[in-house]
Gaussian input, Z-matrix of N, CA and C with variables (Angstrom, degrees):
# hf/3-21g

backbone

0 1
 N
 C     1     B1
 C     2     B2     1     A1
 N     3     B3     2     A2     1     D1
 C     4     B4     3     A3     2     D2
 C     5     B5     4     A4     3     D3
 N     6     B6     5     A5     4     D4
 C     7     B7     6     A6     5     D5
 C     8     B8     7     A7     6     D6
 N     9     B9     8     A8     7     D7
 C    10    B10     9     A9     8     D8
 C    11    B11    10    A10     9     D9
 N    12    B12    11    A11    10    D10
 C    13    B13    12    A12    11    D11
 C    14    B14    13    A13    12    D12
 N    15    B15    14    A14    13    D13
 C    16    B16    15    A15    14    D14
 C    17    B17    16    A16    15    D15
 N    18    B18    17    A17    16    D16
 C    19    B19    18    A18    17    D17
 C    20    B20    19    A19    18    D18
 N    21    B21    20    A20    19    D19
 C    22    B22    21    A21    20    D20
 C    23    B23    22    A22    21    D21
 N    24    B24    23    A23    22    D22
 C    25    B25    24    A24    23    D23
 C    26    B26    25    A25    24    D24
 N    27    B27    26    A26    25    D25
 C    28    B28    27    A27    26    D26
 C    29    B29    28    A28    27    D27
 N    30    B30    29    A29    28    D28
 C    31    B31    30    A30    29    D29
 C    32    B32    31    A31    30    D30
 N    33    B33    32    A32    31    D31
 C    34    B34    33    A33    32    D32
 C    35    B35    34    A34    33    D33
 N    36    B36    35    A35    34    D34
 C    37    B37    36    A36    35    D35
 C    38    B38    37    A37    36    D36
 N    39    B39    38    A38    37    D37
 C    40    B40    39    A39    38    D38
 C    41    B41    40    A40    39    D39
 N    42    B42    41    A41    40    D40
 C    43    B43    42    A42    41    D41
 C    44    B44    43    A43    42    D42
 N    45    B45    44    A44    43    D43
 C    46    B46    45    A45    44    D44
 C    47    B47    46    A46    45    D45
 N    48    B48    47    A47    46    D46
 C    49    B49    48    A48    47    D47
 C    50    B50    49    A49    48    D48
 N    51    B51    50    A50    49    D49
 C    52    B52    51    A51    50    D50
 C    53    B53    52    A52    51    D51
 N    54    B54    53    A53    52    D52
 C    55    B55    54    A54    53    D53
 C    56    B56    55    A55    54    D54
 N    57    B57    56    A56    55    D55
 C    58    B58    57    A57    56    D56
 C    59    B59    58    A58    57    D57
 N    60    B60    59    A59    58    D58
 C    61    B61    60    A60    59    D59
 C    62    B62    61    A61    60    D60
 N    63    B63    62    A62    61    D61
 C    64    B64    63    A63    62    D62
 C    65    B65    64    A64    63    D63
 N    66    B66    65    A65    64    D64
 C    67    B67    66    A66    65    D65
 C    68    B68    67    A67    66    D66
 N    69    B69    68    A68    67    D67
 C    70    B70    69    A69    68    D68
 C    71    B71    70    A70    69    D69
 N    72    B72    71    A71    70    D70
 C    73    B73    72    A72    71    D71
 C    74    B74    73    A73    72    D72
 N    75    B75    74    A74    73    D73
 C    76    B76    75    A75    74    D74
 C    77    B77    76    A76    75    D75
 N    78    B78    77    A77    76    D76
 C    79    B79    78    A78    77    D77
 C    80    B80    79    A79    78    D78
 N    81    B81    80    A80    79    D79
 C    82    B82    81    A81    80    D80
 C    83    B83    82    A82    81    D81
 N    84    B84    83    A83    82    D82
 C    85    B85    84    A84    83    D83
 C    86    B86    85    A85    84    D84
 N    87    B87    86    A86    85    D85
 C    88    B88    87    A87    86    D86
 C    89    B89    88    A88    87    D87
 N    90    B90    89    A89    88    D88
 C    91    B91    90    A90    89    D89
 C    92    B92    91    A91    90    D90
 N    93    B93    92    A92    91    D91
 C    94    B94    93    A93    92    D92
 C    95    B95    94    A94    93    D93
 N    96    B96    95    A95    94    D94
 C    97    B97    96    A96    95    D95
 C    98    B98    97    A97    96    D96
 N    99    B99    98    A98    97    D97
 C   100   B100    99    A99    98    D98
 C   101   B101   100   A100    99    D99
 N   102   B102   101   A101   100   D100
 C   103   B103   102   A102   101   D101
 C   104   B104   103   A103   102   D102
 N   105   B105   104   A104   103   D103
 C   106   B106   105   A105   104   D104
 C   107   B107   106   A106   105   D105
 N   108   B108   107   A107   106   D106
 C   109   B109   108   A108   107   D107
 C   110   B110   109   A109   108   D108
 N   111   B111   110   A110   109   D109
 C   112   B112   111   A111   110   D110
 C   113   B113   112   A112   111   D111
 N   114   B114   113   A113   112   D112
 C   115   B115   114   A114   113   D113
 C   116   B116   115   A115   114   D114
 N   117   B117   116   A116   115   D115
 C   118   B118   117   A117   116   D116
 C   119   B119   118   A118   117   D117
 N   120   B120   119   A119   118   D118
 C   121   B121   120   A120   119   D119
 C   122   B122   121   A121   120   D120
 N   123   B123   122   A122   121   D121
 C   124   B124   123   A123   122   D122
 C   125   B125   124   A124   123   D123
 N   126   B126   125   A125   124   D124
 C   127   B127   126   A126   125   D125
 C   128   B128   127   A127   126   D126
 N   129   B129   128   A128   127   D127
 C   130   B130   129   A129   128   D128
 C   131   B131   130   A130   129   D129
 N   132   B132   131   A131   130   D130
 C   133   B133   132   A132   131   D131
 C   134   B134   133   A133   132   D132
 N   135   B135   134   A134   133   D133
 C   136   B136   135   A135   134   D134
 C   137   B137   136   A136   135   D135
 N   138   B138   137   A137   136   D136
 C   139   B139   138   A138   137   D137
 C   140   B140   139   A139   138   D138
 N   141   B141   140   A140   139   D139
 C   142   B142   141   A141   140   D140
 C   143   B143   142   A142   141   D141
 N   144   B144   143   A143   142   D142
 C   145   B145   144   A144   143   D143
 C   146   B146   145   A145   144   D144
 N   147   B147   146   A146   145   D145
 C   148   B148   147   A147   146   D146
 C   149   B149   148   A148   147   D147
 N   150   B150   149   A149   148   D148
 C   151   B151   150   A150   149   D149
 C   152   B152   151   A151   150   D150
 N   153   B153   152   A152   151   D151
 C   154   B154   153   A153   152   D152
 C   155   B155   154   A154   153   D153
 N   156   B156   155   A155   154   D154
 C   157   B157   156   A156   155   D155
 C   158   B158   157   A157   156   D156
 N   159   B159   158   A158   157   D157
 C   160   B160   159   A159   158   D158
 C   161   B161   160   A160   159   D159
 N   162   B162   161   A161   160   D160
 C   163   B163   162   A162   161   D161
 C   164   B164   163   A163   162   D162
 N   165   B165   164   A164   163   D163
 C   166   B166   165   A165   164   D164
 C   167   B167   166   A166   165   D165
 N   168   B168   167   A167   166   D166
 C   169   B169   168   A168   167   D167
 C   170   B170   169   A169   168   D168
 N   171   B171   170   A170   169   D169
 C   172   B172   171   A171   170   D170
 C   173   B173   172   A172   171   D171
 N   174   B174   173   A173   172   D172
 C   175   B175   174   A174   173   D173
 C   176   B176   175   A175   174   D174
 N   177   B177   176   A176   175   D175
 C   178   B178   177   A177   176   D176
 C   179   B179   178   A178   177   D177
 N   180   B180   179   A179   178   D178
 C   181   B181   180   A180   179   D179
 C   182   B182   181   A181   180   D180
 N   183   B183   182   A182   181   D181
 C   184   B184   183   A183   182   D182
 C   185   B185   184   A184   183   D183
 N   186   B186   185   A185   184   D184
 C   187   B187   186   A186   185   D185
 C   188   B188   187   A187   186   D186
 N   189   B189   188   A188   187   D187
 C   190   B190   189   A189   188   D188
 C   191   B191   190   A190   189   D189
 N   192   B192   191   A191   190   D190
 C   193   B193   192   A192   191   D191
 C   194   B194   193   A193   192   D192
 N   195   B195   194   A194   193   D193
 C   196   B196   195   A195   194   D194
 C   197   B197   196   A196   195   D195
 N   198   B198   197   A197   196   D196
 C   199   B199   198   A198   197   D197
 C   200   B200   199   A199   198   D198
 N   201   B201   200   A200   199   D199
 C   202   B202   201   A201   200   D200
 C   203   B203   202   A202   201   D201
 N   204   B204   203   A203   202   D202
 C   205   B205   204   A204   203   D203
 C   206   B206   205   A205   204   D204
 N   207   B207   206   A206   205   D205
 C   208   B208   207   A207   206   D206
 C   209   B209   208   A208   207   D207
 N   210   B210   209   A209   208   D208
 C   211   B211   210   A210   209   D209
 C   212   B212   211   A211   210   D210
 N   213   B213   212   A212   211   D211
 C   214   B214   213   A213   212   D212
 C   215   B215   214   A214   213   D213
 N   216   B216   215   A215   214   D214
 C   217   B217   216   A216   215   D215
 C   218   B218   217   A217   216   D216
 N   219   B219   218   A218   217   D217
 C   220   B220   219   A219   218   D218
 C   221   B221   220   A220   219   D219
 N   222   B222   221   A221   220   D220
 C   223   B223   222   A222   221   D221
 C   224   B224   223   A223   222   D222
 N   225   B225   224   A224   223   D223
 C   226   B226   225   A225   224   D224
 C   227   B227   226   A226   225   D225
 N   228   B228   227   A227   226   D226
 C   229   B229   228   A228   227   D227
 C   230   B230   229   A229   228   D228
 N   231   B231   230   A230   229   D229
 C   232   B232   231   A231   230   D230
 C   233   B233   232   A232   231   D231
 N   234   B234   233   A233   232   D232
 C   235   B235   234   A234   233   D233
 C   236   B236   235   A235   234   D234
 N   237   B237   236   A236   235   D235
 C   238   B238   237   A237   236   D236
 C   239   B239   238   A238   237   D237
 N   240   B240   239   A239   238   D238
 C   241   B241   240   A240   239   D239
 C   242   B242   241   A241   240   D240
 N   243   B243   242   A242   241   D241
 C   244   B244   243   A243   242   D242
 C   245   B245   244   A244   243   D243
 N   246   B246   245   A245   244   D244
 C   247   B247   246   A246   245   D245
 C   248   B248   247   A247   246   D246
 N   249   B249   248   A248   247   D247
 C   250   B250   249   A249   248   D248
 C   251   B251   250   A250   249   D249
 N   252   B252   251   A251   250   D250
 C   253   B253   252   A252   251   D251
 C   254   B254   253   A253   252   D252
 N   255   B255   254   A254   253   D253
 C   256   B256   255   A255   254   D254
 C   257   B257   256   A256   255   D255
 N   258   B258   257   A257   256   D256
 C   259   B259   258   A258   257   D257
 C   260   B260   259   A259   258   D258
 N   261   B261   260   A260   259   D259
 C   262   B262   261   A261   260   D260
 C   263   B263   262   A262   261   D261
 N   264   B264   263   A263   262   D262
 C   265   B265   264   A264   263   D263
 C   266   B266   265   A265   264   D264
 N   267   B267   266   A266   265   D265
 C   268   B268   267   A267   266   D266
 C   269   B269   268   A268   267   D267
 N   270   B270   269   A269   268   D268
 C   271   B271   270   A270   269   D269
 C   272   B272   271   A271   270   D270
 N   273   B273   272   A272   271   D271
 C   274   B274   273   A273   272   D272
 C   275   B275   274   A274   273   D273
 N   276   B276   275   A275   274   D274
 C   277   B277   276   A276   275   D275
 C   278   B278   277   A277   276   D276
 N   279   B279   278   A278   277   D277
 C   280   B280   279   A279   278   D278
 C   281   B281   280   A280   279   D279
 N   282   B282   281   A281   280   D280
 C   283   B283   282   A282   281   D281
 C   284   B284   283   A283   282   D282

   B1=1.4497
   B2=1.5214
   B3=1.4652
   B4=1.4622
   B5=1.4940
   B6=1.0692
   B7=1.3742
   B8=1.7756
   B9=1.3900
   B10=1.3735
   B11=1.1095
   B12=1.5284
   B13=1.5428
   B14=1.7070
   B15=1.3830
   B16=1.8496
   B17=1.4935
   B18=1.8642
   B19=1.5896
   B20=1.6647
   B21=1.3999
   B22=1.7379
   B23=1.3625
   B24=1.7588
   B25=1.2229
   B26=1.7539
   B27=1.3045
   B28=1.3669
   B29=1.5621
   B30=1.5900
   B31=1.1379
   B32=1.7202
   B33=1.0571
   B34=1.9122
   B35=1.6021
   B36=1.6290
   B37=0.8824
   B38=1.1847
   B39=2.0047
   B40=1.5049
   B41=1.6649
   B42=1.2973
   B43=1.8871
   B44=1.1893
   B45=1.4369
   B46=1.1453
   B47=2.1452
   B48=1.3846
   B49=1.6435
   B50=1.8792
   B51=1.0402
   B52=1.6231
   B53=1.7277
   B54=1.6159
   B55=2.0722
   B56=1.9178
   B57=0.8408
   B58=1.3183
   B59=1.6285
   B60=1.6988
   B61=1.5545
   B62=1.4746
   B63=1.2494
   B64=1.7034
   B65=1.7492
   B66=1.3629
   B67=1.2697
   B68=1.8567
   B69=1.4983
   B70=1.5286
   B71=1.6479
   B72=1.5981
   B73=1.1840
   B74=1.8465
   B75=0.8019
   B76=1.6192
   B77=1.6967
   B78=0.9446
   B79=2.1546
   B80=1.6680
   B81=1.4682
   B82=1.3560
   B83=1.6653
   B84=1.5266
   B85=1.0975
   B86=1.8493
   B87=1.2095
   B88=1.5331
   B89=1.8285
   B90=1.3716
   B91=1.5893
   B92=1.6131
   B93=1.4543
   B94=1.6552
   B95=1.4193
   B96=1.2976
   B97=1.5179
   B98=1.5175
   B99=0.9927
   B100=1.3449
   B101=1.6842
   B102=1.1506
   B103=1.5711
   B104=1.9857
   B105=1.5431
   B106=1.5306
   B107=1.3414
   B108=1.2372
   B109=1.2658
   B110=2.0057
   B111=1.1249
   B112=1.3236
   B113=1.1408
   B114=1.4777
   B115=1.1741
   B116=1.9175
   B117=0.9809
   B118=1.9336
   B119=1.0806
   B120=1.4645
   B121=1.5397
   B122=1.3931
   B123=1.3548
   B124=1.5618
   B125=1.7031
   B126=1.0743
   B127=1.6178
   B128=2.0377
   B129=1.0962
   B130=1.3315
   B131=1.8545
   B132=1.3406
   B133=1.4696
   B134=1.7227
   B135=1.0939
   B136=1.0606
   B137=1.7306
   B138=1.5107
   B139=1.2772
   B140=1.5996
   B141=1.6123
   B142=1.5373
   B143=1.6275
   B144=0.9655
   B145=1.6152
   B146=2.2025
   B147=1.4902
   B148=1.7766
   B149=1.0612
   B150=1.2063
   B151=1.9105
   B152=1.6680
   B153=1.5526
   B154=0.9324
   B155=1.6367
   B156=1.3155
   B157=1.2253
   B158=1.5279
   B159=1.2254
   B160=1.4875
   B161=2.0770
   B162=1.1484
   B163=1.7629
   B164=1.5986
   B165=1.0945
   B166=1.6704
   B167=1.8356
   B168=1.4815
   B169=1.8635
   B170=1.1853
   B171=1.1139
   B172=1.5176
   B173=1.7625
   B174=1.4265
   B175=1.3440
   B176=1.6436
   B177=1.1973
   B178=1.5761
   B179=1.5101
   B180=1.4222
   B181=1.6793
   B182=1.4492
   B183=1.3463
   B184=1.2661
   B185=1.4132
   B186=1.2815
   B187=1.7019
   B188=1.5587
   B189=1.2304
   B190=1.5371
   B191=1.6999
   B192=1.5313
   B193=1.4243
   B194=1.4187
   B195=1.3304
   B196=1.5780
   B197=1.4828
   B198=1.1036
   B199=1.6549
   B200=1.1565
   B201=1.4315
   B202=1.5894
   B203=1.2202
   B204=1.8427
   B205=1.3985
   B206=1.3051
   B207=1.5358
   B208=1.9511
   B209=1.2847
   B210=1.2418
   B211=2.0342
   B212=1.0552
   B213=1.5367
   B214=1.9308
   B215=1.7198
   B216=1.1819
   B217=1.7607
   B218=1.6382
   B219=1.2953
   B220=1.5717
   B221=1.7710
   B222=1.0378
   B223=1.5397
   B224=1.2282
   B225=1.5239
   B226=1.7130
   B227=1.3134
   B228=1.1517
   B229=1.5437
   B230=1.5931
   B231=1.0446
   B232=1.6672
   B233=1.5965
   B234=1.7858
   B235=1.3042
   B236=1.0992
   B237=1.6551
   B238=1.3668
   B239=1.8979
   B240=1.5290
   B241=1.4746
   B242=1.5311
   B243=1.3175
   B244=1.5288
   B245=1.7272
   B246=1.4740
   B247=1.5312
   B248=1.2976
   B249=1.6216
   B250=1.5530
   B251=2.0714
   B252=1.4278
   B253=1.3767
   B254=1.4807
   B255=1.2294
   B256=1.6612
   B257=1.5824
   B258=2.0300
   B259=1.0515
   B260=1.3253
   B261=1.4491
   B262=1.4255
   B263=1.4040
   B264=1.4498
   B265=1.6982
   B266=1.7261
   B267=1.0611
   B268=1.4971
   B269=2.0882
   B270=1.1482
   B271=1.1365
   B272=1.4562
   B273=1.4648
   B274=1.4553
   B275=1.4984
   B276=1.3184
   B277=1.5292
   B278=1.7109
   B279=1.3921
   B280=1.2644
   B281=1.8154
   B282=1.4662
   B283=1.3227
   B284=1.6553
   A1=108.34
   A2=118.40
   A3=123.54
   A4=103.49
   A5=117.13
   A6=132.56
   A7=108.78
   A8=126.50
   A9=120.02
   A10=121.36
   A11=128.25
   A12=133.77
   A13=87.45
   A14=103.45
   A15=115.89
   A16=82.43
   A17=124.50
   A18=133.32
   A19=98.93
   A20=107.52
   A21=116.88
   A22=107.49
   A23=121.89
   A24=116.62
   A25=90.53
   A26=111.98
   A27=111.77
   A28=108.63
   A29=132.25
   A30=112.71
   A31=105.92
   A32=103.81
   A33=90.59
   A34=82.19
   A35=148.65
   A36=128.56
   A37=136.85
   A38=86.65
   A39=105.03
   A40=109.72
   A41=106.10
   A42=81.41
   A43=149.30
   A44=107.67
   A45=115.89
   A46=127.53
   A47=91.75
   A48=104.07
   A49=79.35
   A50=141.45
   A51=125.09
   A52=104.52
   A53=100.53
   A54=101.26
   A55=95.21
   A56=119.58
   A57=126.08
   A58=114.52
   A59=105.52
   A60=100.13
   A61=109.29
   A62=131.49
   A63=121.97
   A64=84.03
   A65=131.29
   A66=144.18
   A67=103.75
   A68=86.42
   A69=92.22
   A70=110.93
   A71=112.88
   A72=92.23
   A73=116.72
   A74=128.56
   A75=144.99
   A76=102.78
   A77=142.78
   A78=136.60
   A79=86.38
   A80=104.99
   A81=116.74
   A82=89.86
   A83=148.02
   A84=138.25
   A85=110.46
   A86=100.11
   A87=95.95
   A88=123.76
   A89=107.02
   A90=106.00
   A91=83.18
   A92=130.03
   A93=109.35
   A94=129.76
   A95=99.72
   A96=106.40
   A97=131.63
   A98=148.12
   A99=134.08
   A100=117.05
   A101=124.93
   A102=110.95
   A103=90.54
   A104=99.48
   A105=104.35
   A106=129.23
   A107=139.15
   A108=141.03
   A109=125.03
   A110=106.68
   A111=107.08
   A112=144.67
   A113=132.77
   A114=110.20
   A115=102.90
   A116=111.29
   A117=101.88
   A118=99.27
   A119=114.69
   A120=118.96
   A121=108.18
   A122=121.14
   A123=112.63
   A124=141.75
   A125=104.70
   A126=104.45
   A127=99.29
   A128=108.94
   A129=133.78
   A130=125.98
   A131=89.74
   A132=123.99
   A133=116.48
   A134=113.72
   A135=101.03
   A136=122.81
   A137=135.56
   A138=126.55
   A139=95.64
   A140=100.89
   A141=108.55
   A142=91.38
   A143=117.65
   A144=130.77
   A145=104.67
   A146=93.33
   A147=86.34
   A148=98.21
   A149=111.72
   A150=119.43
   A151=85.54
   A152=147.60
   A153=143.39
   A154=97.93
   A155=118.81
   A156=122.55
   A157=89.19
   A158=126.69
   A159=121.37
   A160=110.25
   A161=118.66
   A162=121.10
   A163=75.41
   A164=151.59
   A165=130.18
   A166=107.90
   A167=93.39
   A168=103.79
   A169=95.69
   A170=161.60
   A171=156.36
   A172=112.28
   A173=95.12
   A174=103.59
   A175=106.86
   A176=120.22
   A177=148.39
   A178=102.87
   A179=98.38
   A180=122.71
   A181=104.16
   A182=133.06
   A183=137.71
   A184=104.82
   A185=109.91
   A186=121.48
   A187=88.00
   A188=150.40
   A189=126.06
   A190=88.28
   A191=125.61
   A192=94.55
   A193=134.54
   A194=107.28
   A195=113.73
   A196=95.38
   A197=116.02
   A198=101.53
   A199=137.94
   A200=107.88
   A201=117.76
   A202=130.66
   A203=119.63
   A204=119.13
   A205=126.79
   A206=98.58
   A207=114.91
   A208=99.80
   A209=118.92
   A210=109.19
   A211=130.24
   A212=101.98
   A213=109.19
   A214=103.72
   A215=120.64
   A216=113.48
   A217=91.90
   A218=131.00
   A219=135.68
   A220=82.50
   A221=130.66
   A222=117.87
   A223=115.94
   A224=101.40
   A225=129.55
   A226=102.71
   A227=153.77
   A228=134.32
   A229=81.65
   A230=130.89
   A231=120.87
   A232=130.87
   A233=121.47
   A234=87.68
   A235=95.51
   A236=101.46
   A237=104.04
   A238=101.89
   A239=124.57
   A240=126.49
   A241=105.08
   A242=102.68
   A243=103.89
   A244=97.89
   A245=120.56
   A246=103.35
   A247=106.11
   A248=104.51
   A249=111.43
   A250=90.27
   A251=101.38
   A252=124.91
   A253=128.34
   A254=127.54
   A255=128.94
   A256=96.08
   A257=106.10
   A258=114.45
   A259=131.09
   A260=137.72
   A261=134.27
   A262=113.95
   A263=115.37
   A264=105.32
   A265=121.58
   A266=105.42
   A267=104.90
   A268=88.00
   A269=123.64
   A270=91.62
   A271=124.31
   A272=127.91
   A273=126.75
   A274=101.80
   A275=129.87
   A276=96.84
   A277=95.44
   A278=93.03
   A279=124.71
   A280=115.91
   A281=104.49
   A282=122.62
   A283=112.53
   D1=127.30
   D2=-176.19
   D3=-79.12
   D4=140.12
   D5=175.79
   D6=-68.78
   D7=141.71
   D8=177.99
   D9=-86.13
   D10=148.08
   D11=-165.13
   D12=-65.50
   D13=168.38
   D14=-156.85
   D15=-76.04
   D16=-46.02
   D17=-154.73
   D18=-50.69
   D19=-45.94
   D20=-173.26
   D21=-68.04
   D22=-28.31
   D23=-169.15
   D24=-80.73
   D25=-51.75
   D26=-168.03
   D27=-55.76
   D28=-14.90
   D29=-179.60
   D30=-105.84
   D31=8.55
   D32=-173.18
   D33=-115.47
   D34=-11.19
   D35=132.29
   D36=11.00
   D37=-91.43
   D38=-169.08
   D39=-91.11
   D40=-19.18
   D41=146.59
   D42=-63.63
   D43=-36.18
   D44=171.05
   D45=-55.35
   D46=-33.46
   D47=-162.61
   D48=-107.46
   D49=-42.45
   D50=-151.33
   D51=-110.97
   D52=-22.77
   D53=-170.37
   D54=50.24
   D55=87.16
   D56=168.41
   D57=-94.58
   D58=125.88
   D59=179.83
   D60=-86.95
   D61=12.68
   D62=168.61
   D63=-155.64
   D64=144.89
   D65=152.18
   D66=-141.91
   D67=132.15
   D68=152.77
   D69=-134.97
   D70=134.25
   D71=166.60
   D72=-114.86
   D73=137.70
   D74=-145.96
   D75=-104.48
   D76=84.47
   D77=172.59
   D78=-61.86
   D79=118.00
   D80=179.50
   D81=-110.31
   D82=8.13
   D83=-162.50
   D84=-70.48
   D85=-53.16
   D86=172.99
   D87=-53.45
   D88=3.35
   D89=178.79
   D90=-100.73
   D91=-27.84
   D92=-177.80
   D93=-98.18
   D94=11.80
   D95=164.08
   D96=-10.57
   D97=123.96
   D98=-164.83
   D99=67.57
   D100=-9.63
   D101=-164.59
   D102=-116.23
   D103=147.34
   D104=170.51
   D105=-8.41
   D106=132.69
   D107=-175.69
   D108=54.78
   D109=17.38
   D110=154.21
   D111=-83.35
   D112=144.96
   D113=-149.85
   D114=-144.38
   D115=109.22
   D116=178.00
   D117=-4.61
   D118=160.25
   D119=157.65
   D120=73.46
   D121=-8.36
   D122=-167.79
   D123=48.86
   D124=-130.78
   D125=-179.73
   D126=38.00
   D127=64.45
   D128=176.15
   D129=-111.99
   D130=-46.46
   D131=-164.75
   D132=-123.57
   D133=124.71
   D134=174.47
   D135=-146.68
   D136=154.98
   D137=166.56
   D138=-113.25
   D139=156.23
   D140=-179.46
   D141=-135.06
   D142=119.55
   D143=169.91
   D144=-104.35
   D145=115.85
   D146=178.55
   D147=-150.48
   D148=169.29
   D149=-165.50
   D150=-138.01
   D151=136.82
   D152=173.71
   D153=-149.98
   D154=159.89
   D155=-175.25
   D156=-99.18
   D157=-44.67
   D158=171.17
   D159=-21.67
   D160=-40.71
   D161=-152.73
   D162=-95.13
   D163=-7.93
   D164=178.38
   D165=-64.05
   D166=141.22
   D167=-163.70
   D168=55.80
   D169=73.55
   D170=120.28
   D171=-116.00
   D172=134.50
   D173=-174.36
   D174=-59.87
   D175=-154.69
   D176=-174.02
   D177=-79.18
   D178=-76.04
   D179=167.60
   D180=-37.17
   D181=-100.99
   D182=142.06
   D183=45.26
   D184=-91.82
   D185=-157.19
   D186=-81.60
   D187=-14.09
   D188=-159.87
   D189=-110.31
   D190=-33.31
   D191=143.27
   D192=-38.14
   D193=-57.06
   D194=-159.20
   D195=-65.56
   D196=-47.90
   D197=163.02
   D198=-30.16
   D199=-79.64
   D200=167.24
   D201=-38.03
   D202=-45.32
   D203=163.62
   D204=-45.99
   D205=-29.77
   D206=-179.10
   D207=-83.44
   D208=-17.89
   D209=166.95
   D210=-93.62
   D211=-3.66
   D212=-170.34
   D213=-37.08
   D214=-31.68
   D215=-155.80
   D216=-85.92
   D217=-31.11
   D218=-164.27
   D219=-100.57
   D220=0.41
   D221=159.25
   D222=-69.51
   D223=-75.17
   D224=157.90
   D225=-29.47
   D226=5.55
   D227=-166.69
   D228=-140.43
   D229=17.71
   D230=-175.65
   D231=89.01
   D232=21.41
   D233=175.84
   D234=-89.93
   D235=162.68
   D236=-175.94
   D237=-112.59
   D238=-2.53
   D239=-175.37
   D240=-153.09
   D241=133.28
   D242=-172.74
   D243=-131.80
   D244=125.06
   D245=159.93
   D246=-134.49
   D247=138.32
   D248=-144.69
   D249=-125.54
   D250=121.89
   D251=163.34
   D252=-75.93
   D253=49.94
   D254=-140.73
   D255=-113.82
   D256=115.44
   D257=155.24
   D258=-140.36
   D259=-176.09
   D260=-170.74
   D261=-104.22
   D262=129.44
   D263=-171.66
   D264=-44.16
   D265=152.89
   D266=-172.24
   D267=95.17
   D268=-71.79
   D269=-144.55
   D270=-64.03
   D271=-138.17
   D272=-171.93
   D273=-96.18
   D274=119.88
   D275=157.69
   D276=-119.91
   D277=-176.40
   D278=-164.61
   D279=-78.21
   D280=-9.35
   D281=-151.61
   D282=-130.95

């Protein structure tokens, strides 16, 4: 049985723990080429853009925990950079 790329782990993740009504997740590794923790092949780096009703009344801090706890296993598997876009429907995002 082939093991799943980290991007698939990182998105059934955060379905599983957040039910997110928009997620994208983005392998930003080929923009860090040369810098700490990159790795051939990528899946090094990553941005997570998600809209969850879970992050409503939750600060900034807040949801990029609640994130991260939902990545511990795509931690463990090597990412080494995560930047996370996390907001509550209705609000503004960026995306």
């Amino acid at each position: 049985m082939s093991v799943p790329a980290i991007r698939d782990l990182i998105e059934a993740s955060l379905h599983a723990a957040l039910r997110p009504e928009r997620l994208a997740v983005l392998d930003e590794s080929a923009d860090h080429a040369g810098h700490a923790g990159h790795r051939d092949g990528g899946e090094s780096h990553f941005r997570v853009r998600i809209v969850s009703a879970a992050f409503t009344g939750r600060s900034r801090v807040d949801r990029h925990r609640m994130v991260n706890e939902a990545l511990a296993p795509a931690f463990a598997r090597g990412v080494h950079a995560l930047a996370i876009e996390a907001s509550a429907p209705g609000e503004p995002a960026r995306w």
